[in-house]
N, C-alpha and C positions, 0 to 999 in steps of 0.2 A: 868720446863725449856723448853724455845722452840730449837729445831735443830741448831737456830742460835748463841745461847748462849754457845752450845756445842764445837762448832769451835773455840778453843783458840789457836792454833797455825797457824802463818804468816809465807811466807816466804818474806823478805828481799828483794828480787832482783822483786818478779811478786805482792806481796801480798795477794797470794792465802791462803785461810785459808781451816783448817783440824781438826781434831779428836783428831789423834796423830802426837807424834813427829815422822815423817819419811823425805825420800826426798823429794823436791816438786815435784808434779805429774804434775804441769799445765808447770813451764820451767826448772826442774831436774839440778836448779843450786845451791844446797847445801839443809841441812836439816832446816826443817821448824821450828820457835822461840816459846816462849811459854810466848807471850806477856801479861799473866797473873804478869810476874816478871816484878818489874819498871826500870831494868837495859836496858832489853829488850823495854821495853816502851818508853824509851832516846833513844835509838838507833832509833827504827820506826821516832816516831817523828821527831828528826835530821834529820834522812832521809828524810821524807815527806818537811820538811824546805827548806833544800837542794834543790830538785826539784821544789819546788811553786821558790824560788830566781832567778833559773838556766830557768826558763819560763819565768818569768818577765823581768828580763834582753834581754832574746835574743825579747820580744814583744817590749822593750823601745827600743830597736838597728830596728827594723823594722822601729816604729814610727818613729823615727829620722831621718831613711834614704830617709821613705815617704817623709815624712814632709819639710825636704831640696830640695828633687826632685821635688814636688809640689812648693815650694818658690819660685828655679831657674828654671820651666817649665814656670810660670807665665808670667816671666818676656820675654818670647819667641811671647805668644801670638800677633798676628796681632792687634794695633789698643789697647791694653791696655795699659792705664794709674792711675798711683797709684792716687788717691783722696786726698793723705796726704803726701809729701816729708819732712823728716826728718834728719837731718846733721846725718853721717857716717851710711847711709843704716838705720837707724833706723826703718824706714816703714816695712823695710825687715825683720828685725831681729824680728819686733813685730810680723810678719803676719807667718813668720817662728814656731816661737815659741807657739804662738795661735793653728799653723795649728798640731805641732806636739801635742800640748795636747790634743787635741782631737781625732786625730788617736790614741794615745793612751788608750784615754779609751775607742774607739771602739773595738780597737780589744783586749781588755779585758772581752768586752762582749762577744763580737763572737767567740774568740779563748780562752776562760776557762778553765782551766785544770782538768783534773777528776783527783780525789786524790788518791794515790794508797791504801792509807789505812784508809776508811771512817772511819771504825767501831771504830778506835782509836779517842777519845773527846782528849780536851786537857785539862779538865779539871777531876780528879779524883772524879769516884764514890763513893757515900759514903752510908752505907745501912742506910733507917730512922730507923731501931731497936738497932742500936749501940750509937744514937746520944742520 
């Protein structure tokens, strides 16, 4: 077994892993889980859910806000003219929407979240000697 195998217990709030069950030493905000148990395993998970959803939302609320800013800054510049005029803003609404999809996945590249709890798969090990 390597040292890193040995580590089955997480804490919840930082992710730090340990030996034994005791408090967490890295932010001492409750006693560390023992994510060997699949109770425990729902809960991380959840967790980690939770967090990736609570990122992505506030990165789609950035994009959006760019993405409109940059619509209505356009229309400011000196000596610009749209190429394509569309009944009810339509030009607008395309170049808007174009502009915010790809702010979007920009800053999904640039701003990726590191996950608080790699070493959890989402997918259960299974040993080849029991199969």
């Amino acid at each position: 077994m390597t040292p890193e195998e040995d580590l089955n217990f997480a804490c919840a709030a930082c992710g730090h892993r340990a030996v034994s069950e005791q408090d967490c030493p890295a932010c001492g905000d409750g006693v560390l889980l023992d994510f060997r148990r699949p109770e425990v395993l729902e809960i991380l998970r959840d967790s980690e859910m939770r967090l990736n959803q609570h990122h992505e939302d506030r990165l789609r609320w950035l994009a959006v806000a760019l993405g409109i800013g940059i619509g209505i800054g356009i229309n400011f510049v000196p000596g610009f003219r749209w190429p394509i005029r569309l009944p009810f803003f339509g030009h607008w609404w395309i170049f808007t929407i174009a502009t915010t999809f790809f702010i979007s996945k920009g800053l999904d590249t640039l701003l990726a979240r590191t996950q608080r709890f790699p070493y959890i798969t989402e997918e259960p090990d299974f040993d080849k000697e029991s199969l």
